[in-house]
N, CA, C and O atoms as a GROMACS GRO file, in nm:
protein
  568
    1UNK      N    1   2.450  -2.709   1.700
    1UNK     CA    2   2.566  -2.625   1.694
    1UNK      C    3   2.590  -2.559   1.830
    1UNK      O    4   2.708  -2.533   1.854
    2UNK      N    5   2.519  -2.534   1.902
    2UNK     CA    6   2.504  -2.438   2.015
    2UNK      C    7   2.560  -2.563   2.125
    2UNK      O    8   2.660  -2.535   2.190
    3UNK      N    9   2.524  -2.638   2.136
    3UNK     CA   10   2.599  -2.775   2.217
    3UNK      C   11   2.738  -2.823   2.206
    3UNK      O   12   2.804  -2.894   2.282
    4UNK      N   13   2.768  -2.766   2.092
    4UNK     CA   14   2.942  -2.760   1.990
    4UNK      C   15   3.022  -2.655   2.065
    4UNK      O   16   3.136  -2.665   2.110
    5UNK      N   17   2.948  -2.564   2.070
    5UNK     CA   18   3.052  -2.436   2.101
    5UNK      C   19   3.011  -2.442   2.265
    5UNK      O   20   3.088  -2.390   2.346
    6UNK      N   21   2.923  -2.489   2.296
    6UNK     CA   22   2.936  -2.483   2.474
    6UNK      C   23   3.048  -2.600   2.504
    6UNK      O   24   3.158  -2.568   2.548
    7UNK      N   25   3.023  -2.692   2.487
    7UNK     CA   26   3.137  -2.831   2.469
    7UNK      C   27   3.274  -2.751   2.430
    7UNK      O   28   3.372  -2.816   2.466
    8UNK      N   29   3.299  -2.648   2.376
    8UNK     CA   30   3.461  -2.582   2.367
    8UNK      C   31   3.438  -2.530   2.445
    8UNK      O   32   3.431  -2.625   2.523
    9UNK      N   33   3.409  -2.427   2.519
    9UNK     CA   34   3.382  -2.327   2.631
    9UNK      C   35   3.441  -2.417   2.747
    9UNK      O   36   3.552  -2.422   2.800
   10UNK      N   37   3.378  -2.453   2.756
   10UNK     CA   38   3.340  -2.600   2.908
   10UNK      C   39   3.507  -2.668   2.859
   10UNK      O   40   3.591  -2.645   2.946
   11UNK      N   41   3.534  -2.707   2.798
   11UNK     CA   42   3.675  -2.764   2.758
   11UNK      C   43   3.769  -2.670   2.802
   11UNK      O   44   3.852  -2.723   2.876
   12UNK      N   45   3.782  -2.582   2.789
   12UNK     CA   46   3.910  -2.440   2.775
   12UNK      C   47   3.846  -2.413   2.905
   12UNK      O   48   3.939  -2.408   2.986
   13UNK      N   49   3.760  -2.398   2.953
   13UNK     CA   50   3.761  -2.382   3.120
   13UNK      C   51   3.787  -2.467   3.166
   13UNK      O   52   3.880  -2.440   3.242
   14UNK      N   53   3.756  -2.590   3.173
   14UNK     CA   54   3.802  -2.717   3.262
   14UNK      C   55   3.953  -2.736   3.255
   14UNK      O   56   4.021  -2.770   3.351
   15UNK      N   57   3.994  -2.714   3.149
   15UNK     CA   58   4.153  -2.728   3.135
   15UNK      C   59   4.245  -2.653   3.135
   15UNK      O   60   4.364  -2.669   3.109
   16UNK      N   61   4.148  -2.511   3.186
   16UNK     CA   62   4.258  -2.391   3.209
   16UNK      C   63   4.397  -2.436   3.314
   16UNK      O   64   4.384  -2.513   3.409
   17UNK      N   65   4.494  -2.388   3.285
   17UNK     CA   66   4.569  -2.426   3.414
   17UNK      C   67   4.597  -2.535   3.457
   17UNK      O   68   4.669  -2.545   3.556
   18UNK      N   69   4.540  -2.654   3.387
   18UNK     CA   70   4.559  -2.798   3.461
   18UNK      C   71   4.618  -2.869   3.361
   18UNK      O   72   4.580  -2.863   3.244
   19UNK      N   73   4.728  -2.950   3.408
   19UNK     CA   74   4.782  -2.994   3.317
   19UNK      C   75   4.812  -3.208   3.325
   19UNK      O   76   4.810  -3.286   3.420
   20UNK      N   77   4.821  -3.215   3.265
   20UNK     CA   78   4.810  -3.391   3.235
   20UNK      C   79   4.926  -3.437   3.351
   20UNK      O   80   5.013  -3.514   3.311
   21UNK      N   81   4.930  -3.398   3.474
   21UNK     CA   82   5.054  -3.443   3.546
   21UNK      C   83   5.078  -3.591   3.558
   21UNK      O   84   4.980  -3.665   3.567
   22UNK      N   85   5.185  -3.635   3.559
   22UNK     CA   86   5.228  -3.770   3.530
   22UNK      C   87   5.243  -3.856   3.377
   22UNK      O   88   5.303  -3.962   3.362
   23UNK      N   89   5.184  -3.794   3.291
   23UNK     CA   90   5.232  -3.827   3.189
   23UNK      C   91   5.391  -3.788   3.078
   23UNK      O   92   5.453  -3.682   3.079
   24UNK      N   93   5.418  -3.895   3.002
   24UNK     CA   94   5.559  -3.881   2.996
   24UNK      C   95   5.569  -3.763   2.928
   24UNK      O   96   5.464  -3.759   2.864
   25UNK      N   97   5.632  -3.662   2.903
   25UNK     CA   98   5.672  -3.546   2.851
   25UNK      C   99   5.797  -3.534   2.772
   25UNK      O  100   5.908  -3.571   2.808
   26UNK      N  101   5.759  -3.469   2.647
   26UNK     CA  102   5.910  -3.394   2.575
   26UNK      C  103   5.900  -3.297   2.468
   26UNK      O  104   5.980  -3.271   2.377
   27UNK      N  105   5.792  -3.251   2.494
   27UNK     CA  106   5.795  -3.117   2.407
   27UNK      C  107   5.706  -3.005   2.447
   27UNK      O  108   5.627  -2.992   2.541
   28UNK      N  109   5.744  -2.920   2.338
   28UNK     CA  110   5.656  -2.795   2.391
   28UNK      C  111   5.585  -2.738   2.297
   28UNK      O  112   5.584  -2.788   2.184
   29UNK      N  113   5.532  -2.654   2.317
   29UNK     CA  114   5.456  -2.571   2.172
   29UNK      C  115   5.461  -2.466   2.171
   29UNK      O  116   5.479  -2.450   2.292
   30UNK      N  117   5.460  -2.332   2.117
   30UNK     CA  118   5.435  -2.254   2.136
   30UNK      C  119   5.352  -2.190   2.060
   30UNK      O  120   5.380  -2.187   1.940
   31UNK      N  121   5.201  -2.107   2.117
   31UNK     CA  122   5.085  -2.053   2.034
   31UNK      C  123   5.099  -1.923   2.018
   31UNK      O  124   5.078  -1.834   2.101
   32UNK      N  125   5.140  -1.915   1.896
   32UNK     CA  126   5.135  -1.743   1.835
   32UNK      C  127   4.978  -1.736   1.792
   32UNK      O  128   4.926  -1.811   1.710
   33UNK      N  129   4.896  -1.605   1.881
   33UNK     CA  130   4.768  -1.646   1.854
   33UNK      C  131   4.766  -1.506   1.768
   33UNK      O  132   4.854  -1.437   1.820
   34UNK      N  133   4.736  -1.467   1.713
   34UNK     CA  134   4.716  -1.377   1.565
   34UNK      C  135   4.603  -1.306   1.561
   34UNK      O  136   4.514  -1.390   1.573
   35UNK      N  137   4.539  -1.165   1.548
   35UNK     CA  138   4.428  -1.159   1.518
   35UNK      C  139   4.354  -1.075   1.661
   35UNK      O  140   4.239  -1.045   1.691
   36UNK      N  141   4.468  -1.062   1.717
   36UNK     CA  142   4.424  -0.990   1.902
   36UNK      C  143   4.403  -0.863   1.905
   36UNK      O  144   4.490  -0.783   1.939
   37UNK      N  145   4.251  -0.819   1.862
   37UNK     CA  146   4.221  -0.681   1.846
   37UNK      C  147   4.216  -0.561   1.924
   37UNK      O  148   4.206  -0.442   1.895
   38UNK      N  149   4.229  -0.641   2.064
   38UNK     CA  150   4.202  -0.560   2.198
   38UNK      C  151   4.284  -0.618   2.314
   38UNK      O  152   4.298  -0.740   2.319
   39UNK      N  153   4.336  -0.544   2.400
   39UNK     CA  154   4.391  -0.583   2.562
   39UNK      C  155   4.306  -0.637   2.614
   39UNK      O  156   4.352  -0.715   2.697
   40UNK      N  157   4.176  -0.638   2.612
   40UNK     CA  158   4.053  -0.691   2.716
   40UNK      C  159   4.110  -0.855   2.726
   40UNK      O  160   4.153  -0.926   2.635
   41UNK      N  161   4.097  -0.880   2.841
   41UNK     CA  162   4.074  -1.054   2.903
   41UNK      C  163   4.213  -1.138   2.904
   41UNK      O  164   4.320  -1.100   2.952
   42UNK      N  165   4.191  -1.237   2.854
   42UNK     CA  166   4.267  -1.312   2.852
   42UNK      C  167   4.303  -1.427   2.735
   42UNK      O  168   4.259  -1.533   2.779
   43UNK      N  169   4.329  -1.436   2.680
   43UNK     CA  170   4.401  -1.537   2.550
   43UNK      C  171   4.398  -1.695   2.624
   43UNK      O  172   4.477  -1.724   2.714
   44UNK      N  173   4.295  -1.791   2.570
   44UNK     CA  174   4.278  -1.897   2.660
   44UNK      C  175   4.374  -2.006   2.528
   44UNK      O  176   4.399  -1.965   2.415
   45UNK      N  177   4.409  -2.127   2.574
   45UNK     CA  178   4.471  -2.201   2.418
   45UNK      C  179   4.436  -2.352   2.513
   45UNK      O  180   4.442  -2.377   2.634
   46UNK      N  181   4.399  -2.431   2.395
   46UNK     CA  182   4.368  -2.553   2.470
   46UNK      C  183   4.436  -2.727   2.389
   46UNK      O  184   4.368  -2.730   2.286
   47UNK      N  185   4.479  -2.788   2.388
   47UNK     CA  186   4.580  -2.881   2.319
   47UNK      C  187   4.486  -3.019   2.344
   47UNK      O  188   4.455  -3.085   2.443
   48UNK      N  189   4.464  -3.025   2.228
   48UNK     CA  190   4.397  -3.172   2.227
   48UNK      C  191   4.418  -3.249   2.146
   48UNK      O  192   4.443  -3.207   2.033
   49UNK      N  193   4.415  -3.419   2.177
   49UNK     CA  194   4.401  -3.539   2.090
   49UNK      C  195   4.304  -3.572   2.050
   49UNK      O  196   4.205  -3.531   2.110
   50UNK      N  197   4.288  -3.646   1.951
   50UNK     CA  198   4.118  -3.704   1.902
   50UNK      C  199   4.061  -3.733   1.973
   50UNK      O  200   3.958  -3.667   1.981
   51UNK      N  201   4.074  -3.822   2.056
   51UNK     CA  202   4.002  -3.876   2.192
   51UNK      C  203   3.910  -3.744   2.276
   51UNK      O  204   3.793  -3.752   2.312
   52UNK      N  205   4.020  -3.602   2.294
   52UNK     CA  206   3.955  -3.518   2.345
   52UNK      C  207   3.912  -3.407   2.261
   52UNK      O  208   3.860  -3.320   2.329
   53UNK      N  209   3.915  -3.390   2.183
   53UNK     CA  210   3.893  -3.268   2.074
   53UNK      C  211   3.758  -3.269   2.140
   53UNK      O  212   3.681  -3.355   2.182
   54UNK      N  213   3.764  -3.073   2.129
   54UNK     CA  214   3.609  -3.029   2.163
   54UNK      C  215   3.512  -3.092   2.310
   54UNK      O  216   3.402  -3.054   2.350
   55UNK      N  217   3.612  -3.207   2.369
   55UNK     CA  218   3.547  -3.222   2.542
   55UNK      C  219   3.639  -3.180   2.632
   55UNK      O  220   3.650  -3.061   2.664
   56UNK      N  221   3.713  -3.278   2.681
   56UNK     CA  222   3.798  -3.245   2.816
   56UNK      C  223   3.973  -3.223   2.783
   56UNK      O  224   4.056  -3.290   2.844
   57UNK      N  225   4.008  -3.132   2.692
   57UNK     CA  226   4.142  -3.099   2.672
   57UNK      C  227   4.245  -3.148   2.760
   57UNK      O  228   4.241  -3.081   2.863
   58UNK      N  229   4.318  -3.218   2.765
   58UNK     CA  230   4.431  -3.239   2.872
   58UNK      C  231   4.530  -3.101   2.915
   58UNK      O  232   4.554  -3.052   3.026
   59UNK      N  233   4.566  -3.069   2.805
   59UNK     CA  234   4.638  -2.957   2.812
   59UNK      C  235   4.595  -2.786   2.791
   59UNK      O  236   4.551  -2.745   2.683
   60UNK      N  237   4.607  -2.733   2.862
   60UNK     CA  238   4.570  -2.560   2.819
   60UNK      C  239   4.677  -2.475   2.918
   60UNK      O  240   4.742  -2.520   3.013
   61UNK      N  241   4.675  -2.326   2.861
   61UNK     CA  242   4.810  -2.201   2.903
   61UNK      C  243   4.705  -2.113   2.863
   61UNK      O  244   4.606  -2.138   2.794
   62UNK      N  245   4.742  -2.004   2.919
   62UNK     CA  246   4.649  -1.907   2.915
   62UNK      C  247   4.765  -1.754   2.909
   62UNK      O  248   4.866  -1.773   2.977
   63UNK      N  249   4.763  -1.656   2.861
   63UNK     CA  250   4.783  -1.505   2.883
   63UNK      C  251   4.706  -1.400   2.871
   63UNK      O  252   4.598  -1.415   2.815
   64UNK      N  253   4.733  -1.311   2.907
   64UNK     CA  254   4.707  -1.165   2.909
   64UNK      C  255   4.701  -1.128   2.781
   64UNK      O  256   4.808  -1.147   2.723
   65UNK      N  257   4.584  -1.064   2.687
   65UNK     CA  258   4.586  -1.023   2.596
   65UNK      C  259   4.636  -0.958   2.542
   65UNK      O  260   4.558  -0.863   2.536
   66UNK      N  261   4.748  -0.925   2.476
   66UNK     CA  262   4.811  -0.850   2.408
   66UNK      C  263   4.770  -0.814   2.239
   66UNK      O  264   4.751  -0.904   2.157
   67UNK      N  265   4.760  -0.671   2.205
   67UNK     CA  266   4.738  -0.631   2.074
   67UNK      C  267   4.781  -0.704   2.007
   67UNK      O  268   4.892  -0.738   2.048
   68UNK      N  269   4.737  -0.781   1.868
   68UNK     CA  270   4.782  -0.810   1.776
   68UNK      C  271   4.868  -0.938   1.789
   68UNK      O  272   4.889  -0.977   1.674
   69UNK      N  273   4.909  -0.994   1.850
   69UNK     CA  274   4.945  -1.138   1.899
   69UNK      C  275   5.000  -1.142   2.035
   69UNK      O  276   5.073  -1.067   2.100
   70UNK      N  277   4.931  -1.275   2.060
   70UNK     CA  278   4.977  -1.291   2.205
   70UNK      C  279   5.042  -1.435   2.189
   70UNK      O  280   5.003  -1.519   2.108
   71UNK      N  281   5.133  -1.449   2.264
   71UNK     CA  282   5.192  -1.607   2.260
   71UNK      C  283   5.211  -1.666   2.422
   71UNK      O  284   5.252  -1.628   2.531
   72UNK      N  285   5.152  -1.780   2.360
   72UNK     CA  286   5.119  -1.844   2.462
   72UNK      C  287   5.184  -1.975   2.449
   72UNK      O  288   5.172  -2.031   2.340
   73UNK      N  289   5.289  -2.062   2.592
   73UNK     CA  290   5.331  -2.181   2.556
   73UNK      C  291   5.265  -2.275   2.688
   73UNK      O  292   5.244  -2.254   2.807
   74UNK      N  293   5.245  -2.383   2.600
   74UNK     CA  294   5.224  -2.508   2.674
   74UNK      C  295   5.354  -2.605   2.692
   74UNK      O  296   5.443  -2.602   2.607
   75UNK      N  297   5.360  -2.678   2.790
   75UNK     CA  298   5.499  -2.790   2.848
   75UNK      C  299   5.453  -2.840   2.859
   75UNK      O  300   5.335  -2.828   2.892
   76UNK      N  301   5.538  -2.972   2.830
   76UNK     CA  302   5.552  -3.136   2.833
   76UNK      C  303   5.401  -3.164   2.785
   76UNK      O  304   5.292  -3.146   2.839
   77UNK      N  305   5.433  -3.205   2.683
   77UNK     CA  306   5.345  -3.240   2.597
   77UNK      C  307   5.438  -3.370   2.512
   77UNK      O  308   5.548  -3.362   2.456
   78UNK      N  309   5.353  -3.476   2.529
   78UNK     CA  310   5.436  -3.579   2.455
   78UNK      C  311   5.413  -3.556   2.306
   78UNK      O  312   5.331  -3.488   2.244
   79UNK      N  313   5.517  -3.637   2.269
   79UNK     CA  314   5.507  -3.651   2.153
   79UNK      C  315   5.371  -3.695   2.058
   79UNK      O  316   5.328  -3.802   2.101
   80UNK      N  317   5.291  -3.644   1.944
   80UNK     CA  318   5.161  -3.698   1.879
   80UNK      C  319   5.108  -3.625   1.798
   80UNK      O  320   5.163  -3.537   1.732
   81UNK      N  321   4.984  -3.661   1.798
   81UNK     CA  322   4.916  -3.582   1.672
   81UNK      C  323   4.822  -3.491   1.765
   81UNK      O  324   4.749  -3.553   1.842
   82UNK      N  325   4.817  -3.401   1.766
   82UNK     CA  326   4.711  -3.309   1.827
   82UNK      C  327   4.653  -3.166   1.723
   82UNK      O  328   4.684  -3.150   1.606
   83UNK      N  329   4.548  -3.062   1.817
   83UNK     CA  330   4.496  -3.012   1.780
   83UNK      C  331   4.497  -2.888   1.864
   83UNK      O  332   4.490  -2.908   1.986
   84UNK      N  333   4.509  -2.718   1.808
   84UNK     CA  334   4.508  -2.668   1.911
   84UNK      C  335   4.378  -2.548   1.865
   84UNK      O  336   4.366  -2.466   1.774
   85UNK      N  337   4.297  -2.588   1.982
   85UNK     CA  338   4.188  -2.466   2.010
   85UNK      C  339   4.216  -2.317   2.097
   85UNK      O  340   4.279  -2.327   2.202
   86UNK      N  341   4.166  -2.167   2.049
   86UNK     CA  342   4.177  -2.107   2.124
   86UNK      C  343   4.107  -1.943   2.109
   86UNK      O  344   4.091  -1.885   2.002
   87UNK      N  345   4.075  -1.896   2.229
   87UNK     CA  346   3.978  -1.809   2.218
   87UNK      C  347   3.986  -1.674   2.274
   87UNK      O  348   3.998  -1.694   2.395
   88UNK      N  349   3.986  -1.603   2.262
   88UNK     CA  350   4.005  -1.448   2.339
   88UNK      C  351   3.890  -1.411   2.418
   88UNK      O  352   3.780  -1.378   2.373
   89UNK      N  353   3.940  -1.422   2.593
   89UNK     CA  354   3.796  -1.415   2.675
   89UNK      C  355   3.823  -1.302   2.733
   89UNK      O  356   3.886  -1.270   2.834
   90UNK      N  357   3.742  -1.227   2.621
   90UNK     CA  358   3.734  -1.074   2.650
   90UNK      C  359   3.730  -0.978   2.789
   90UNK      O  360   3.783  -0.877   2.836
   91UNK      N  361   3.589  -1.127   2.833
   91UNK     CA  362   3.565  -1.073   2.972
   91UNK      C  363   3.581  -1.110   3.106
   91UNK      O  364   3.541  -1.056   3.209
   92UNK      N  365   3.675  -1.258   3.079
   92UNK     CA  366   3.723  -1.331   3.189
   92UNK      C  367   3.621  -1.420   3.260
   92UNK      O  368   3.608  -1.418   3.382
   93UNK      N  369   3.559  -1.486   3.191
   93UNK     CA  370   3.463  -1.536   3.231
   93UNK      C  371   3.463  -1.686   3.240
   93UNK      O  372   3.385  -1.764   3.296
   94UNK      N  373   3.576  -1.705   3.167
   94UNK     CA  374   3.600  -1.856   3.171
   94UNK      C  375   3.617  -1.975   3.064
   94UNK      O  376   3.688  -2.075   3.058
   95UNK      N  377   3.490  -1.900   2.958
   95UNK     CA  378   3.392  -2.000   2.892
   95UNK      C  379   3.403  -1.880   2.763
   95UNK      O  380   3.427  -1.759   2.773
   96UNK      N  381   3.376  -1.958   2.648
   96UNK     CA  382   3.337  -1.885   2.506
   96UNK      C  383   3.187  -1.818   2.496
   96UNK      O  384   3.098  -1.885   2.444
   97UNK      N  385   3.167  -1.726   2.529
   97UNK     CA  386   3.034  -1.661   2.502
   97UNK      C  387   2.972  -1.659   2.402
   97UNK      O  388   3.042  -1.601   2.320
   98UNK      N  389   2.836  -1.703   2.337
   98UNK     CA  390   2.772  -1.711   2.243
   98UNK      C  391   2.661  -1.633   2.228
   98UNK      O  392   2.639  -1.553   2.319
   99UNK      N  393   2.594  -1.636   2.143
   99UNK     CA  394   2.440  -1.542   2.131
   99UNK      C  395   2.315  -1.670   2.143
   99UNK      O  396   2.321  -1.792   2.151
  100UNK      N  397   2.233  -1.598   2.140
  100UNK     CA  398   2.104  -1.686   2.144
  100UNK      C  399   2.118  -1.791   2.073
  100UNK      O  400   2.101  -1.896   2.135
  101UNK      N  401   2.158  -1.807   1.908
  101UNK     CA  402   2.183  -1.912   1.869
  101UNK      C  403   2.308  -2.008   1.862
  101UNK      O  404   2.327  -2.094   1.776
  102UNK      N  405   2.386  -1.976   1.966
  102UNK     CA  406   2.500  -2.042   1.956
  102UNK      C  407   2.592  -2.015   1.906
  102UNK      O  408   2.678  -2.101   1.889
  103UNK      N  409   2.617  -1.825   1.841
  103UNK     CA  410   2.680  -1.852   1.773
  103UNK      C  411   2.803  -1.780   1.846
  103UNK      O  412   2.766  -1.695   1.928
  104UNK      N  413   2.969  -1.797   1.833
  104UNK     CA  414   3.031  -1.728   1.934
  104UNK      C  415   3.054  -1.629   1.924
  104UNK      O  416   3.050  -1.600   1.805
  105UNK      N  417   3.094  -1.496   2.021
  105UNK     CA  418   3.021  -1.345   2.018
  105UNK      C  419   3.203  -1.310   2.088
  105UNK      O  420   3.242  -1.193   2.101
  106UNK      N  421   3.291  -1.429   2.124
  106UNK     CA  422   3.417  -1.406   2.145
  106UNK      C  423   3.534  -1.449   1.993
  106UNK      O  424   3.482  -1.532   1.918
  107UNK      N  425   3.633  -1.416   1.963
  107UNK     CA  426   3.651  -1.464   1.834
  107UNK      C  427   3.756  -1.626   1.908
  107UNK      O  428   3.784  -1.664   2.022
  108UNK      N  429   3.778  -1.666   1.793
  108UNK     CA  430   3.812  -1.847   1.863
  108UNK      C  431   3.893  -1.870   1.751
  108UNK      O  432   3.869  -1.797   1.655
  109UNK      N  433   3.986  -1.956   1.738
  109UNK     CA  434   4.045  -2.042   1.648
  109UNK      C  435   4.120  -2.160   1.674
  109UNK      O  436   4.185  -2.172   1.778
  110UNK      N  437   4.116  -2.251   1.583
  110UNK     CA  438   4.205  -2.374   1.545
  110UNK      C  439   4.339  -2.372   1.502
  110UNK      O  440   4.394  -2.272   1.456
  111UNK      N  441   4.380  -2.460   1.514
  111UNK     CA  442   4.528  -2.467   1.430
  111UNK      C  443   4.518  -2.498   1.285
  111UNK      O  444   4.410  -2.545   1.250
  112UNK      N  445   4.602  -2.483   1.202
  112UNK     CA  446   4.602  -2.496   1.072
  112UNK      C  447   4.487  -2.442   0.993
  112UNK      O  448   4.457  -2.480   0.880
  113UNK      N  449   4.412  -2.331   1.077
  113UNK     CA  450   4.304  -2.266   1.067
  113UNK      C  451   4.200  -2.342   0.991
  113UNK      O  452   4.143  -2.314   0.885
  114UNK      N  453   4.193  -2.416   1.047
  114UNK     CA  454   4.076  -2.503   1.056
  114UNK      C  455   3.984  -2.419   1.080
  114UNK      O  456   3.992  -2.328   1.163
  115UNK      N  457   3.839  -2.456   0.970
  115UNK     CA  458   3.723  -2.398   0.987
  115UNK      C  459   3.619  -2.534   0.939
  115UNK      O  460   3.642  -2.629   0.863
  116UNK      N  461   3.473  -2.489   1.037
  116UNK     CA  462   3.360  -2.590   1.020
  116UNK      C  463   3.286  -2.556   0.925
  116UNK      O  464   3.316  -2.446   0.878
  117UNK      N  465   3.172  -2.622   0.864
  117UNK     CA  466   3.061  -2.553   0.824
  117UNK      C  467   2.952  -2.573   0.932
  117UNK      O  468   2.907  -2.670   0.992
  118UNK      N  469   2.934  -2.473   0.933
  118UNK     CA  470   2.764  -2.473   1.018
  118UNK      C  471   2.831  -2.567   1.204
  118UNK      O  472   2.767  -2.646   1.274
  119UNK      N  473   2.935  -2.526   1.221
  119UNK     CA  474   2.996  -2.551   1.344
  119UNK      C  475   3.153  -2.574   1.331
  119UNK      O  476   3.213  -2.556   1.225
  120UNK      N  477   3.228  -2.624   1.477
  120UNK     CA  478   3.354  -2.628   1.424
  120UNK      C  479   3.398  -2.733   1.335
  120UNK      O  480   3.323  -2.822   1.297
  121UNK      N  481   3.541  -2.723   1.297
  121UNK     CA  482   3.610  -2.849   1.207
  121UNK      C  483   3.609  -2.934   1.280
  121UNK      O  484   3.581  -2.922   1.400
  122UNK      N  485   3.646  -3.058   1.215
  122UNK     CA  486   3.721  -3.173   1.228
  122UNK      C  487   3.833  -3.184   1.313
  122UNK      O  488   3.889  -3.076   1.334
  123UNK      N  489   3.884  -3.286   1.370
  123UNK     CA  490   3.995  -3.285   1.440
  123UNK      C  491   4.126  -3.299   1.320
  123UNK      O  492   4.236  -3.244   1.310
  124UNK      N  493   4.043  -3.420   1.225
  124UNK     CA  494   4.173  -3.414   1.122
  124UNK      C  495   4.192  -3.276   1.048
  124UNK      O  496   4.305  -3.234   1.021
  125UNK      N  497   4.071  -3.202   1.014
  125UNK     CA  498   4.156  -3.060   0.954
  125UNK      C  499   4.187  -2.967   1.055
  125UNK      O  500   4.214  -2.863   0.995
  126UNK      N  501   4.195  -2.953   1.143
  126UNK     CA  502   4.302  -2.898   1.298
  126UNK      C  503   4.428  -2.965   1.320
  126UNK      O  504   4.525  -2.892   1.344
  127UNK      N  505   4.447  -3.118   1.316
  127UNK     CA  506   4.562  -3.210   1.335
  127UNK      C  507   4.699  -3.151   1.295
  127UNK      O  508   4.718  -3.091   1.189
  128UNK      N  509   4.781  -3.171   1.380
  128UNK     CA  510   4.895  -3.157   1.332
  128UNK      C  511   5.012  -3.239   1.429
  128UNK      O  512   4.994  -3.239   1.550
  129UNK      N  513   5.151  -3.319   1.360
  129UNK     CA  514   5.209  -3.352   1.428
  129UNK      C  515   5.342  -3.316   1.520
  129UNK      O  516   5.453  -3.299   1.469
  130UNK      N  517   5.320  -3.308   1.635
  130UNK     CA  518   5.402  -3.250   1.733
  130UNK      C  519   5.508  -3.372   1.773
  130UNK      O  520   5.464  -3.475   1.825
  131UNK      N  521   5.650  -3.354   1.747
  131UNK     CA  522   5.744  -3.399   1.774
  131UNK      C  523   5.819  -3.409   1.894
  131UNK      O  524   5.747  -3.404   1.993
  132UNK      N  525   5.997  -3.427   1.929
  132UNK     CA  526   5.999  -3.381   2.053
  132UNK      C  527   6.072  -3.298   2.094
  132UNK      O  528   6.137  -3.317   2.197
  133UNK      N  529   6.080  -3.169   2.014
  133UNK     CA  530   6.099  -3.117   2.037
  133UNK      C  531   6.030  -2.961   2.040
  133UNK      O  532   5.907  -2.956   2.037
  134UNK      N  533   6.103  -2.840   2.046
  134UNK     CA  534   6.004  -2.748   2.069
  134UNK      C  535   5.931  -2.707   1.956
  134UNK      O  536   6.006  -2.693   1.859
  135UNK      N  537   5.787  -2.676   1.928
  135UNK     CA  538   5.700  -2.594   1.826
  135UNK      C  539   5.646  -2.497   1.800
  135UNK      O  540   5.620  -2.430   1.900
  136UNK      N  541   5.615  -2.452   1.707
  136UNK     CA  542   5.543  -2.310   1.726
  136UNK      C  543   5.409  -2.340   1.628
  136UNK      O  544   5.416  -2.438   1.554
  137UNK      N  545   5.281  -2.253   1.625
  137UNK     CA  546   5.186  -2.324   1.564
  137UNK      C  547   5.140  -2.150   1.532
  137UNK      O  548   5.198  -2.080   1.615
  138UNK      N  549   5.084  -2.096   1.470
  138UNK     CA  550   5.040  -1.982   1.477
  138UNK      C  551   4.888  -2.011   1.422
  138UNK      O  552   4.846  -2.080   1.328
  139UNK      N  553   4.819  -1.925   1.529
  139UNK     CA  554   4.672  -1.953   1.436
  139UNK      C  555   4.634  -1.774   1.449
  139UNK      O  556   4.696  -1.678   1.494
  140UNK      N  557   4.518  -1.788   1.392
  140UNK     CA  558   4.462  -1.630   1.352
  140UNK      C  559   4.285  -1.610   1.414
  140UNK      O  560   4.184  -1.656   1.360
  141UNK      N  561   4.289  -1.550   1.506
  141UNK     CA  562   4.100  -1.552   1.587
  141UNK      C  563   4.063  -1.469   1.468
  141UNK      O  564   4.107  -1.373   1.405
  142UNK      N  565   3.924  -1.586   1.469
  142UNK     CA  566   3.829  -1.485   1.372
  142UNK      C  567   3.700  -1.463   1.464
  142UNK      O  568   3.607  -1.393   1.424
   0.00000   0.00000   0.00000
């Protein structure tokens, strides 16, 4: 489990800010992230396909934490089935902070609030299909 949640950390940092340039584009998303208990850090959101779920995200947007929801949008995003991860980094550090056993000590969520047992979900219970035009996805940090 502790290899699970470093593998998201390491994902949402690697893909902060960087985006899939050159691929074809036509939509957008937008992440109503839910559940934002505090101003501290930053609201990280990370957009993935099966291929990348939980490693190297192609897509991620990031904001300023705002009370109680923060929204955050990602561009050009083709059309597909994806998944969206995302985490409140309290302390700007980059990465999802955990405790000794792995477990995360920042709150995090999926889309379609997707939840794991004994680690995260599935990509198919996160999945959702993005069209081409604009979206909104709301998830809730627990």
């Amino acid at each position: 489990m502790q290899s699970i949640f470093r593998t998201l950390g390491l994902s949402l940092l690697l893909a902060s800010g960087v985006g899939a340039a050159g691929l074809a584009s036509a939509a957008a998303i937008e992440v109503r992230v839910q559940g934002v208990t505090t101003a501290k850090g930053t609201v990280r959101v990370a957009i993935c396909d099966k291929a990348t779920f939980l490693k190297d995200c192609p897509y991620a947007a990031s904001a300023a934490a705002r009370v109680g929801e923060t929204v955050v949008t990602v561009d050009d995003l083709p059309p597909g089935t994806w998944a969206v991860l995302s985490f409140q980094d309290e302390n700007d550090n980059g990465k999802l902070d955990r405790n000794a056993l792995g477990i995360p000590k920042e709150r995090y969520a999926f889309s379609r609030d997707a939840r794991g047992r004994f680690g995260p979900p599935s990509f198919e219970d996160a999945a959702f299909v993005l069209r081409d035009e604009k979206a909104v996805s709301y998830i809730k940090l627990r």
